[in-house]
C-alpha positions in Angstrom: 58.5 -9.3 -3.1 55.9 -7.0 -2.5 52.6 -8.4 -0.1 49.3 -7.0 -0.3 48.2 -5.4 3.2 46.4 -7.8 6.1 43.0 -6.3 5.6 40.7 -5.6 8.2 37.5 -8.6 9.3 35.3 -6.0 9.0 36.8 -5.0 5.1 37.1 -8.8 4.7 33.7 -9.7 6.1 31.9 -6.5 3.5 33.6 -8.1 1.0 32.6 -11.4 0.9 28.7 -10.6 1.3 29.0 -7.9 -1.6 30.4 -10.8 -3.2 27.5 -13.3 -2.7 24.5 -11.0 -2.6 25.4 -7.5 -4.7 25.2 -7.1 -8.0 27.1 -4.0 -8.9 26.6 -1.6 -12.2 28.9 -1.0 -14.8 31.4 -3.7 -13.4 32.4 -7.2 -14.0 30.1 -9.4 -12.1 31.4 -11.3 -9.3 34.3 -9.3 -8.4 35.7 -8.3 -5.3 35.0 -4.7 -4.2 38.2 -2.2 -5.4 37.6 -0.9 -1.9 34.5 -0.2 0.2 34.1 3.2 0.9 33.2 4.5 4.5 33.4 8.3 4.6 34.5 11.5 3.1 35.1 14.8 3.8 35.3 17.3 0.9 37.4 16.0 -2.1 38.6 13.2 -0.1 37.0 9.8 0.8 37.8 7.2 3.3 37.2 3.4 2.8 36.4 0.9 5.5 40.7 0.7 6.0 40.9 4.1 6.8 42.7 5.2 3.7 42.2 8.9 2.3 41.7 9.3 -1.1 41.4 12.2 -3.7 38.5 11.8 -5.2 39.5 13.0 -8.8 36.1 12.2 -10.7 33.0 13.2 -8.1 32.6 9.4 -8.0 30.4 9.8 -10.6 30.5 13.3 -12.2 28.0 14.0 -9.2 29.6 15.4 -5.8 29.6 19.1 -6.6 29.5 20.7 -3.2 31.9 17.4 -1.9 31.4 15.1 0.2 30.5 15.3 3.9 28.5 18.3 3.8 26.9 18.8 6.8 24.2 21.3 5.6 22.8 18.7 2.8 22.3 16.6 5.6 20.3 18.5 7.8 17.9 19.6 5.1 17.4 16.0 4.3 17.0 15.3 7.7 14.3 18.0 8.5 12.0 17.1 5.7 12.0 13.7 6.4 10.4 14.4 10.0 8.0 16.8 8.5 7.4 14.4 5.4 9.8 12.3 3.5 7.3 11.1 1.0 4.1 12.1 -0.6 2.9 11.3 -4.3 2.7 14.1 -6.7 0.6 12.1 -9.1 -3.2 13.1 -9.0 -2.4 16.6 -8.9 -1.0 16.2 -5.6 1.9 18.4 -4.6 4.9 19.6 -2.0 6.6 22.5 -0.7 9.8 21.1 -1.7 9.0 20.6 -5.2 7.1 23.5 -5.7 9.7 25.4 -4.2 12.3 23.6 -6.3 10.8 24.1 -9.6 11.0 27.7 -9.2 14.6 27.7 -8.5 15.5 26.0 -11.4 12.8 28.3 -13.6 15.4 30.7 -12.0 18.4 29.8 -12.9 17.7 27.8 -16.4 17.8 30.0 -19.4 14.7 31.6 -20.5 11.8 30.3 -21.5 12.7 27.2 -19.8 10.1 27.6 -16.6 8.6 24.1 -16.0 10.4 21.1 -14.3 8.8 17.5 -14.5 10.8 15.4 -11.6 12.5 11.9 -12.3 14.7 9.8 -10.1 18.3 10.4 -12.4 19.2 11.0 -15.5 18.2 7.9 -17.9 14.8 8.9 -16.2 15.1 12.5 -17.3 16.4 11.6 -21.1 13.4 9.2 -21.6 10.9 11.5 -19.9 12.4 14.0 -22.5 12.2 11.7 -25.3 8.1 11.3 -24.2 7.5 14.7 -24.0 8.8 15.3 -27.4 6.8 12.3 -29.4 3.9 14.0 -27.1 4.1 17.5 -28.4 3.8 16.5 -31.8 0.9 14.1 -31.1 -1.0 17.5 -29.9 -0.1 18.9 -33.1 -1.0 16.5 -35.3 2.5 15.8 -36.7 2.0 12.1 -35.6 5.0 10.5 -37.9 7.3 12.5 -35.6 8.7 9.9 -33.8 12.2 9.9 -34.6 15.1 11.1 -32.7 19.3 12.1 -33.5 21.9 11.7 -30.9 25.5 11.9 -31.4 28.5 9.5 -31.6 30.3 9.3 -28.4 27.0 10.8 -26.4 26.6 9.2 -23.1 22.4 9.5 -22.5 21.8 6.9 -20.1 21.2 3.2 -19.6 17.7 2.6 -19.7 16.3 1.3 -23.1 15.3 4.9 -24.6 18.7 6.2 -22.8 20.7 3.3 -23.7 19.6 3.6 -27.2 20.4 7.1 -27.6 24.2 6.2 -25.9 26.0 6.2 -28.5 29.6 4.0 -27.0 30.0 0.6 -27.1 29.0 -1.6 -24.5 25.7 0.5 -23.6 24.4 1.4 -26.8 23.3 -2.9 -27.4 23.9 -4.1 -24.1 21.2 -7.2 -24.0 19.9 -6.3 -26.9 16.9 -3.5 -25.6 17.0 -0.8 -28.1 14.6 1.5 -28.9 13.5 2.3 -32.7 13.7 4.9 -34.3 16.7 6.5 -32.8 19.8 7.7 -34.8 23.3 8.6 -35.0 25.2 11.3 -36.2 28.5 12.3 -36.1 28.9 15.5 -33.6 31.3 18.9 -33.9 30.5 19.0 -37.8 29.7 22.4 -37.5 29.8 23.6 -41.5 27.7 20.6 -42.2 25.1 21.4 -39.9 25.0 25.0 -41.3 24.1 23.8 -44.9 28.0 23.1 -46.3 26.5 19.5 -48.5 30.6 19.7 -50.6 32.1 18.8 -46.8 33.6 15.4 -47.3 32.0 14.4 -43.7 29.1 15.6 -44.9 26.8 12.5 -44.8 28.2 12.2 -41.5 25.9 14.9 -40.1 22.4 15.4 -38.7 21.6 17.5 -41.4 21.9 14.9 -43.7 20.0 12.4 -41.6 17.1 15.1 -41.3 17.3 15.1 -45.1 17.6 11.6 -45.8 14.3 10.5 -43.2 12.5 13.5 -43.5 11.8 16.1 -41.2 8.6 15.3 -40.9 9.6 12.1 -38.9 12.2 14.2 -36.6 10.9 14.6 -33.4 14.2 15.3 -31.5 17.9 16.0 -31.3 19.4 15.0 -28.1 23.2 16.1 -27.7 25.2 16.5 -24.3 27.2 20.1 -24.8 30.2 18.8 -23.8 30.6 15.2 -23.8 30.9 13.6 -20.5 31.4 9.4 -20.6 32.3 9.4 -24.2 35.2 11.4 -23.8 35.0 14.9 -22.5 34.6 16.0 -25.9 34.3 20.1 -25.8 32.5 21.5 -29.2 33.8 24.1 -31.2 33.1 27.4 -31.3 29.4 28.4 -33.1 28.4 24.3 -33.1 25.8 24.6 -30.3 24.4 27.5 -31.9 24.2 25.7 -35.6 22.3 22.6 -33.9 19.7 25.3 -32.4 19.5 26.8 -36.3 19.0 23.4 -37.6 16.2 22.4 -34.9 14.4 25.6 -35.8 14.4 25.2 -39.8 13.0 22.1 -39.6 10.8 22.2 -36.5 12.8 19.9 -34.2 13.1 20.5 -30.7 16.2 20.6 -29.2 17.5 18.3 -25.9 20.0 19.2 -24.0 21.4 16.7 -22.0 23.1 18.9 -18.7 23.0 15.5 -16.9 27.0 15.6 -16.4 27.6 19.9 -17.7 24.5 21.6 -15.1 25.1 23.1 -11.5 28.1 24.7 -12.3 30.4 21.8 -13.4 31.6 23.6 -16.4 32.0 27.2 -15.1 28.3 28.6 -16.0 24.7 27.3 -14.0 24.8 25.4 -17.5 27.0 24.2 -20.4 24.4 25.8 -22.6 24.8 29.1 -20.7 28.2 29.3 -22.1 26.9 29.6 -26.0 23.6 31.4 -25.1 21.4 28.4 -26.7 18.3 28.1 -25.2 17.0 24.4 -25.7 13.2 23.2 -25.7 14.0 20.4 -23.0 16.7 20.1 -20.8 17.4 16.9 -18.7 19.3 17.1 -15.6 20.7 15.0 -12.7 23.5 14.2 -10.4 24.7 17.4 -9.5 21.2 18.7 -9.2 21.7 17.6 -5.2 25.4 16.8 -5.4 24.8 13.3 -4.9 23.1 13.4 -1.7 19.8 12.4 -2.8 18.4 10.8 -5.9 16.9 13.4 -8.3 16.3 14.8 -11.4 14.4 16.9 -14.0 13.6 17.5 -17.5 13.3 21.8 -17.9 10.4 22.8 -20.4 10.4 25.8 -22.7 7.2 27.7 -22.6 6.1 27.0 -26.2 6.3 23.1 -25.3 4.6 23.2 -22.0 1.4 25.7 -24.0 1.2 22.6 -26.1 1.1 20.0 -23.6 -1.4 22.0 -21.7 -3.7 21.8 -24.0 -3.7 17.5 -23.7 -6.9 17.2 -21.8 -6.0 14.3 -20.6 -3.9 12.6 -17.8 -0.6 12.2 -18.6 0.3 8.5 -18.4 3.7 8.8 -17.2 5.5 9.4 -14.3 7.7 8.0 -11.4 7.3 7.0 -7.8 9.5 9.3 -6.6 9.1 12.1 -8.7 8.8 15.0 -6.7 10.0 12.8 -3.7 9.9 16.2 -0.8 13.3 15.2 0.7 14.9 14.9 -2.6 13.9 17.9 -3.3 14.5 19.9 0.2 18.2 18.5 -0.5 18.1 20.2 -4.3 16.8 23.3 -3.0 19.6 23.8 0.2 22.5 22.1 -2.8 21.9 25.2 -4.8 21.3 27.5 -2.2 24.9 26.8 -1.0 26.0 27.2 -4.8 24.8 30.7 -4.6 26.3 31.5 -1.3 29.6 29.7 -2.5 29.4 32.2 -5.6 30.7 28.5 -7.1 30.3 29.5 -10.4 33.0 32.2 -10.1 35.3 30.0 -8.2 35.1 27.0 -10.6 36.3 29.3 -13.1 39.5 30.2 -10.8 40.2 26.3 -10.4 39.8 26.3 -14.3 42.7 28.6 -14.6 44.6 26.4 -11.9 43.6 22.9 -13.1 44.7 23.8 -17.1 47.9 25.3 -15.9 48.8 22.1 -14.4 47.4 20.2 -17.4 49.7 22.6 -19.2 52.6 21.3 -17.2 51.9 17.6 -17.7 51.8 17.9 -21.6 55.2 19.8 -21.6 56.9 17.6 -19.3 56.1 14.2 -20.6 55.4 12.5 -23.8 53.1 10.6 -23.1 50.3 13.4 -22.5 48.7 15.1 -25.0 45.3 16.5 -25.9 44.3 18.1 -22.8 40.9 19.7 -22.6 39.5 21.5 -19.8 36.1 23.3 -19.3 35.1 24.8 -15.8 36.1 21.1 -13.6 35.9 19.2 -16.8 38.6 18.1 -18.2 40.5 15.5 -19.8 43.8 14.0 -21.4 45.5 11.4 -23.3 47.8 9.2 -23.3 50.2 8.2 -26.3 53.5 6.4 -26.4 54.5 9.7 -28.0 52.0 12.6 -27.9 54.5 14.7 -30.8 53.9 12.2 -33.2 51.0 10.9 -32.3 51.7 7.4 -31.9 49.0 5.4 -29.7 50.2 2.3 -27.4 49.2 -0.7 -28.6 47.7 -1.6 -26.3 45.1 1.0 -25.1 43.1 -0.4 -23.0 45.6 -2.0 -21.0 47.0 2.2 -20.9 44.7 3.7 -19.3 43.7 1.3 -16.9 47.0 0.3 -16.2 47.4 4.9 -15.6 44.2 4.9 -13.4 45.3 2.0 -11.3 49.1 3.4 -10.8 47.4 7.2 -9.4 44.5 4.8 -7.2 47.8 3.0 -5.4 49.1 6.8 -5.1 45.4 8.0 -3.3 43.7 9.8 -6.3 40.5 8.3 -8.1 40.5 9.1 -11.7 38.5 7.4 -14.7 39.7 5.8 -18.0 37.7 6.7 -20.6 37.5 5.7 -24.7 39.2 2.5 -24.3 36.8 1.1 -26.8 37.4 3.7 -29.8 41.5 3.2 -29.4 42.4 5.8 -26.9 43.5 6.1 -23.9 41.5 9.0 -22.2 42.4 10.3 -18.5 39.3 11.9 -17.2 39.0 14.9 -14.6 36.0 16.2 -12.6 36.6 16.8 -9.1 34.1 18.4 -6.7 34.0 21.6 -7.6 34.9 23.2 -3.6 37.8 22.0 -4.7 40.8 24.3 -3.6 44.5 25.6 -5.2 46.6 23.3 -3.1 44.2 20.6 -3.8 44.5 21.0 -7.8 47.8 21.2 -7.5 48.3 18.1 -5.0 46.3 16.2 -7.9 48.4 17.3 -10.5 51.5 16.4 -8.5 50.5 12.6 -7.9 49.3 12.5 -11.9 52.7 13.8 -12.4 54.7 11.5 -10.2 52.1 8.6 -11.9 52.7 9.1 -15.1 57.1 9.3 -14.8 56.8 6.0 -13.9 54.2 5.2 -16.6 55.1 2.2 -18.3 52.6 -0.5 -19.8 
């Protein structure tokens, strides 16, 4: 019989107060920590035992650059002794962010030259969401007020967010939604280009622009490639229908690059890949890599002549938006991008992490449906991936995967659980090397021939 290790007082003692006094996110409440973590180094983190693990998911689709970077660090550290704080309501302003919104006019696509700062991304998708019902306030077009996200879009948690998030479990999560928010079905690309015969067709935000009236549209909010809900990629000439349809009926167009931006998919931007230009663009997480807490909505020029014209102050905004060391650590996080010439080497890894995900699906049944984008990728799991047949349990499938690679050292994610899948998803930090893809693909391999639920 097999005994669970004699942990550590100090993991014991961490565990009992997180226990009593911390209420974590997106968990079951009341449970004892899966492990508390203590360092990291790269693609690897440590926990309070002194275990090493691969961290296969950037904790949270965040860690770019990896963890441990010393250089972060310092630029966080020397803005907070020259000034770690100081309001940018007021008209008040820093180097950092100054310097900041420059960079990203830099490397967003064009047009897109103004940043307004948030604390993360639910921040950035509601700020959006604002800015939008705004814009068409100035225009007198007041009944635009409503907004389309997709099935399977992950947009945030906060009530605007939440409501957008289209998976169960956030989408009515204590009941705070927001009105006039609604779904569609996404990747319907001949529906969204006018094809009404398509048997799907009512499925589409063409048909829901139709049906409500354009004149009530204010927004269409889609992440390019799906991040929580799956790591759905779109096919080929979708992103570029969606910026048709937003521009024959006047909508603006959000792209959510919360989980795609700063290099994650192979380009600065998912969008970049498709050469759409949006009218907003909400980023996050890898925006600093993690290291501080930051993001951004990017505004087209045509939106930001409107909004200029207001007059008034604009009632909105967040404690720390602009926050100088936040932003110092932005500004030196893509710096290093630059220097690393990361978007070139994330598109070597690509080659390297889809051969391996080629060698899983031809080695065992149980894989299927792999999808990879830059160091964003995905697969499934099926009792038999030729056929197509599903366990029958799927939830108890892909946690049960996840938890057999976490007792082999590799963090990995479970994803679609609630739709009837089992989905496997992969993100690692993206200074991720050769031998390291292929050390993650060897313990997903070794995990899944003794895969059994």
């Amino acid at each position: 019989m097999k005994h669970a290790p004699v942990k550590s007082k100090l993991t014991e003692e961490l565990e009992q107060m997180d226990v009593q006094h911390y209420l974590h996110p997106t968990s079951i409440p009341g449970q004892v920590p899966k492990m508390v973590f203590e360092s990291g180094n790269g693609i690897h983190v440590r926990n309070t035992e002194g275990e090493s693990f691969i961290d296969g998911i950037s904790m949270l689709w965040n860690v770019n650059l990896g963890h441990g970077n010393k250089e972060l660090g310092k630029a966080a550290q020397s803005q907070m002794e020259k000034i770690a704080f100081a309001s940018s309501f007021a008209g008040y302003s820093n180097e950092p962010a100054i310097r900041l919104t420059k960079k990203l006019a830099d490397w967003s696509p064009d047009g897109l030259n103004t940043a307004f700062y948030t604390s993360g991304g639910s921040e950035s998708n509601d700020t959006a969401f604002k800015l939008a019902r705004l814009y068409y306030q100035i225009k007198d077009q007041p009944k635009k007020t409503k907004f389309i996200s997709f099935v399977n879009g992950y947009h945030g948690v906060t009530i605007g967010a939440g409501t957008a998030t289209k998976i169960a479990g956030f989408h009515r999560f204590a009941g705070t939604e927001m009105v006039d928010v609604l779904h569609a079905t996404p990747h319907l690309t001949e529906c969204e280009k006018g094809e009404r015969a398509h048997p799907d067709f009512e499925k589409s935000a063409r048909h829901l622009i139709e049906t409500e009236g354009a004149e009530t549209i204010a927004g269409l909010i889609i992440e390019p490639i799906q991040g929580s809900g799956g790591v759905y990629m779109p096919p080929e000439g979708y992103m570029k229908a969606l910026r048709d349809l937003c521009d024959e009926f006047d909508i603006l167009l959000i792209a959510d690059e919360v989980i795609n931006g700063f290099c994650r998919t192979g380009e600065k931007f998912a969008v970049d890949h498709w050469n759409v230009v949006p009218d907003l663009m909400s980023l996050a997480k890898g925006i600093t890599s993690g290291y501080a807490q930051l993001g951004a909505v990017m505004i087209h020029d045509n939106v930001k002549e409107v909004i200029n014209t207001f007059g008034n102050v604009m009632a909105h905004g967040f404690t720390y938006s602009g926050h100088p060391m936040a932003c110092a650590v932005g500004i030196r996080n893509m710096e290093i991008m630059e220097e690393m010439n990361l978007v070139k080497h994330v598109k070597a890894m690509e080659k390297v992490l889809n051969d391996g995900l080629a060698y899983l699906n031809d080695k065992h049944e149980t894989v299927g449906l792999c999808r990879n984008k830059g160091l964003m990728g995905a697969f499934e799991l099926f009792e038999n991936s030729a056929s197509g047949k599903r366990f029958a349990d799927e939830k108890k499938a892909g946690l049960q995967y996840v938890e057999d690679c976490f007792q082999h050292h590799l963090i990995l994610r479970a994803l679609g659980m609630a739709d009837g899948k089992s989905i496997i998803a992969l993100a690692p930090p993206l200074v991720i090397s050769k031998s390291e893809v292929e050390s993650m693909v060897a313990i997903m391999d070794d995990a899944l021939t003794n895969f059994s639920v």
